[in-house]
N, C-alpha and C positions, 0 to 999 in steps of 0.2 A: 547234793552238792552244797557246799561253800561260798562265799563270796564276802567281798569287803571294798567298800571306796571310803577309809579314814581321810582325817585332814589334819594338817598338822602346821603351826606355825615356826616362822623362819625366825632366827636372833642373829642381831650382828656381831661380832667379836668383843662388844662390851654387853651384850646377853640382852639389849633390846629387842623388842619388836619390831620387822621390817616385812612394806606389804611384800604378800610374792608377786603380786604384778611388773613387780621390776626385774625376772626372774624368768617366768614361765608363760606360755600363752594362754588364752580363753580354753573352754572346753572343745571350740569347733575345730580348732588348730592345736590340740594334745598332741603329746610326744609319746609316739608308739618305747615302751622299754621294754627289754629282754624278751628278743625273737616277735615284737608285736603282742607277745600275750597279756602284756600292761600299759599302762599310762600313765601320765601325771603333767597336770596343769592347775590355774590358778582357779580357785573358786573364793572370790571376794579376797578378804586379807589374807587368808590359806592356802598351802599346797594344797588339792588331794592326790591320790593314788588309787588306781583302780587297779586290781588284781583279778586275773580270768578264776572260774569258778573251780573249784577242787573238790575231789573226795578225799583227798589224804590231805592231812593238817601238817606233815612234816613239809611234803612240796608246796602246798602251800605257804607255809612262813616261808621258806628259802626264797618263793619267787618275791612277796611282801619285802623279805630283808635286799633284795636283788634290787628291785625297783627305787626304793630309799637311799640306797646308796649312790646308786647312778643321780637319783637329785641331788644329795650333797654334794656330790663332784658337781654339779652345773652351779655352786656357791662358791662367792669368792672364800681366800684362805681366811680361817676362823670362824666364818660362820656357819650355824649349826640349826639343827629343828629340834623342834620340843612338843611332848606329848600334851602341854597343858592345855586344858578344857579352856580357859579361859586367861585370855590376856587383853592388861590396859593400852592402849596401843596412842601413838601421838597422832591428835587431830587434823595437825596440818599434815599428815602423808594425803590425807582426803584433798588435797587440792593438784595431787597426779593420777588421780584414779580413773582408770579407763570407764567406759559407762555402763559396764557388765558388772564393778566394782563398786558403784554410785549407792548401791542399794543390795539390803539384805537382803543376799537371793534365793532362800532356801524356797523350795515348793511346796503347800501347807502339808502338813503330818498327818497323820490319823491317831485320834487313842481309842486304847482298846478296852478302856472302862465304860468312857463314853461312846465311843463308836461316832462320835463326830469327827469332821475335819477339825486342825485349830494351824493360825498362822501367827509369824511372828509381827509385829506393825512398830520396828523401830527404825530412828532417820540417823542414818549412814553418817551423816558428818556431826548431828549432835552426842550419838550413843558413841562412850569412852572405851567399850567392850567389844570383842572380838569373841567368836565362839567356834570351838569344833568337836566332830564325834567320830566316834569309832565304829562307825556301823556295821552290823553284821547281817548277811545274805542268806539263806537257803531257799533253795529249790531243789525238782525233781517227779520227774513223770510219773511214777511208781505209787506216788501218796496224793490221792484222792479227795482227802480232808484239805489240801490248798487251793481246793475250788470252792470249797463254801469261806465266807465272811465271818459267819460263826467260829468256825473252828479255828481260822487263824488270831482272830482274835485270842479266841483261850489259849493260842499256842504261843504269842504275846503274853500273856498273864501266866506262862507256866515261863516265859522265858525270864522273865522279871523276876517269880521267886529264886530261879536257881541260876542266875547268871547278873543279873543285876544287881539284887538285895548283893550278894557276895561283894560284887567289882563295890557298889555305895558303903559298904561295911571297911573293906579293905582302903580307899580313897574317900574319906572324909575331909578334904583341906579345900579352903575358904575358894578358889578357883572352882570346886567341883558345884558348892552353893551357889555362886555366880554364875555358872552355868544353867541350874534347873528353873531358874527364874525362867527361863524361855526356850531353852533347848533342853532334850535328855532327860524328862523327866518322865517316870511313871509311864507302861507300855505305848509309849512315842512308836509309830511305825508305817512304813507306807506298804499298800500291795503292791507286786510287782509283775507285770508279764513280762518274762526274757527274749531275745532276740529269736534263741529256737523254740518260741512259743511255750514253753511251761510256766507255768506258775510259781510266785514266790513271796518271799516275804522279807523287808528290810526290818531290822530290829534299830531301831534308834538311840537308844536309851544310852547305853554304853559312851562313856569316853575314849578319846585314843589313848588313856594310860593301858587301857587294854592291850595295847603292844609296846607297852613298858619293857618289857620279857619275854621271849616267846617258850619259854616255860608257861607264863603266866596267860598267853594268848595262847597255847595250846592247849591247856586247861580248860578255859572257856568257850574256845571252837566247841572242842571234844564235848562237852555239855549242853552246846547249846546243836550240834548236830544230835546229839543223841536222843533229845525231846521230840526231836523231827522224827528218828527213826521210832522212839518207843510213844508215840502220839496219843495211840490208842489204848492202852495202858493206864497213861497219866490222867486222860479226859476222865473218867468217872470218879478220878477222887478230886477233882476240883471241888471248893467249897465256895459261894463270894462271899460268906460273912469273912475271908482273909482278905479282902480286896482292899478296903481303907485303911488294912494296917500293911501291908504291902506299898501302895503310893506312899504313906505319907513317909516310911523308911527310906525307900528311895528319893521324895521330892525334897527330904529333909537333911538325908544324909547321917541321920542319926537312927541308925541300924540297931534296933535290941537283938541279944542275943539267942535267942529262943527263937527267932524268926530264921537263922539258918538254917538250912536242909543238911542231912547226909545223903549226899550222890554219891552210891557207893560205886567203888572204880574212879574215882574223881577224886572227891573231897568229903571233910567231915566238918563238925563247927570247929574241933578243937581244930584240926589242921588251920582252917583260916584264922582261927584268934593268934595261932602260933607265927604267922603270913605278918598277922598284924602287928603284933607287939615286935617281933623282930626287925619290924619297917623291912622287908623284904620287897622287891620289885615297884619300890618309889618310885627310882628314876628312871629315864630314859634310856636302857643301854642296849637295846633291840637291834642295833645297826652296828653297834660294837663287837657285840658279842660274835666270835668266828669260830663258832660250834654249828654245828650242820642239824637243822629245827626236828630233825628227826631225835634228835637226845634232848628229852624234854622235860613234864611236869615228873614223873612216877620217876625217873632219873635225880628230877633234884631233891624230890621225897627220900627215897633209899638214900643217899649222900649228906642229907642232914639231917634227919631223923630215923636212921637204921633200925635202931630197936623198936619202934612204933608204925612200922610200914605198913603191916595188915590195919592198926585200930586205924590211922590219919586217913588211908585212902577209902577207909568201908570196904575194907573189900573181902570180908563172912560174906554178904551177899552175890558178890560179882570178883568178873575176871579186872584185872586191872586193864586200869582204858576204856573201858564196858560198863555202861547201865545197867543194871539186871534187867532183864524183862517185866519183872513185876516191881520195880522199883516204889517203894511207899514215900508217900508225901505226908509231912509231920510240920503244923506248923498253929501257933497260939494258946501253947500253953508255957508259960514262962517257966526255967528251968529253977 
């Protein structure tokens, strides 16, 4: 299964930053959306959205874009959300800020290099910076390997090469820097027990430009579930002599290009260099867009690069959408 509680900040109709407190309730008093299977309330300056868990990435976006909407209808006319990682926000909103609001409330993270806790320790009315993420969820009773620490961990460290190095390579802009100074950086992640009792794992790293596109978060779902299903596969080619060139691409945002993977059925480097120079999936238009999430990444592939569909998606080794089973991991030697 799936899962996501991103966060995402509110602009007023001249494109500032406005808390959501003014908005939406605390977490204990969320607003059940679409048949209960979602929520959304305020966490500190941000929305989030909590989305029930899915096996399928196309119901899933739909229910994502479903929830999103219904919060922008509870904003007045013109104002709007934004995916950015990080925003300046005015210091006197801190003197309406309810007391859940007072202080940065995130719960400390775990990394997966270090295997320590780490927490964030800034004061709410002096720091000028706001921060959110796009987190991403799996679980699932079937996979055995989420009951050891170990193994999640590497499953962290494999999510990183092929879903975060990409999302840090594709979104290098000075918000996403601003960001890893203290959130999102480098396998960030908490364990998780779910409600019916399985085990899980939050990925943290990721920003919410992640659902810049749900092309572009279908993509990444699809990847980052598929590590979960092909786990056992991937674990024996882990190396850590990749581990300090892994952080420091993400912590830095400056992604060489030899560090890409080809996830075949997914993506290639050249596909995402092509992502990149095209500025493709910059902005925010995931709530706009009125395509049904079922028409997705391997949709926008064939439509703009037709003649190159098999080399862009790897797919000699795999079915499109599909990991191969023996999927190879390639990664320091500069091309």
């Amino acid at each position: 299964m799936i899962g996501t509680d991103p966060e995402f900040f509110i602009l007023d109709d001249k494109g500032k930053p406005v808390p959501a407190w003014k908005f939406f309730p605390p977490k204990e008093q969320k607003i059940a959306v679409n048949n209960a299977d979602g929520a959304i309330f305020r966490d500190g300056y941000a929305l989030e959205v909590n989305a029930s868990p899915e096996s399928c990435r196309g119901r899933f976006g739909n229910e994502v874009k479903a929830i999103l909407r219904y919060a922008r209808r509870m904003l007045p006319a013109g104002y709007s959300l934004t995916s950015s990682p990080a925003v300046r926000i005015d210091l006197n909103d801190m003197e309406s800020a309810p007391p859940d609001c007072q202080v940065f409330g995130c719960d400390p993270s775990l990394n997966a290099y270090t295997q320590k806790n780490s927490s964030v320790n800034l004061d709410a009315y002096d720091h000028p910076f706001r921060y959110s993420g796009g987190h991403m969820h799996t679980s699932g009773a079937n996979r055995p390997w989420l009951a050891t620490p170990e193994d999640k961990f590497l499953f962290v460290k494999l999510c990183d090469l092929c879903v975060g190095i990409p999302l840090a390579y594709l979104f290098d802009d000075e918000a996403n820097v601003q960001r890893r100074k203290y959130y999102g950086r480098a396998g960030e992640c908490r364990f998780q027990t779910y409600p019916d009792g399985s085990f899980g794992i939050e990925y943290r790293t990721p920003s919410p430009q992640l659902w810049n596109d749900q092309r572009l978060a279908g993509l990444m779902f699809g990847v980052f579930r598929d590590i979960s299903y092909k786990y056992g596969s991937l674990k024996p080619q882990w190396k850590p002599e990749w581990e300090p060139m892994i952080q420091d691409a993400i912590n830095t945002g400056q992604v060489p290009y030899h560090l890409l993977q080809t996830v075949g059925g997914f993506y290639t480097p050249e596909l995402l260099r092509l992502i990149k120079t095209g500025r493709y999936f910059q902005d925010f238009q995931f709530i706009a867009d009125p395509d049904d999430c079922h028409l997705g990444f391997s949709e926008w592939v064939w439509d703009t690069y037709p003649s190159k569909w098999n080399k862009l998606r790897g797919c000699e080794a795999g079915g499109y959408g599909v990991m191969p089973v023996n999927a190879p991991l390639r990664i320091g030697e500069p091309l």
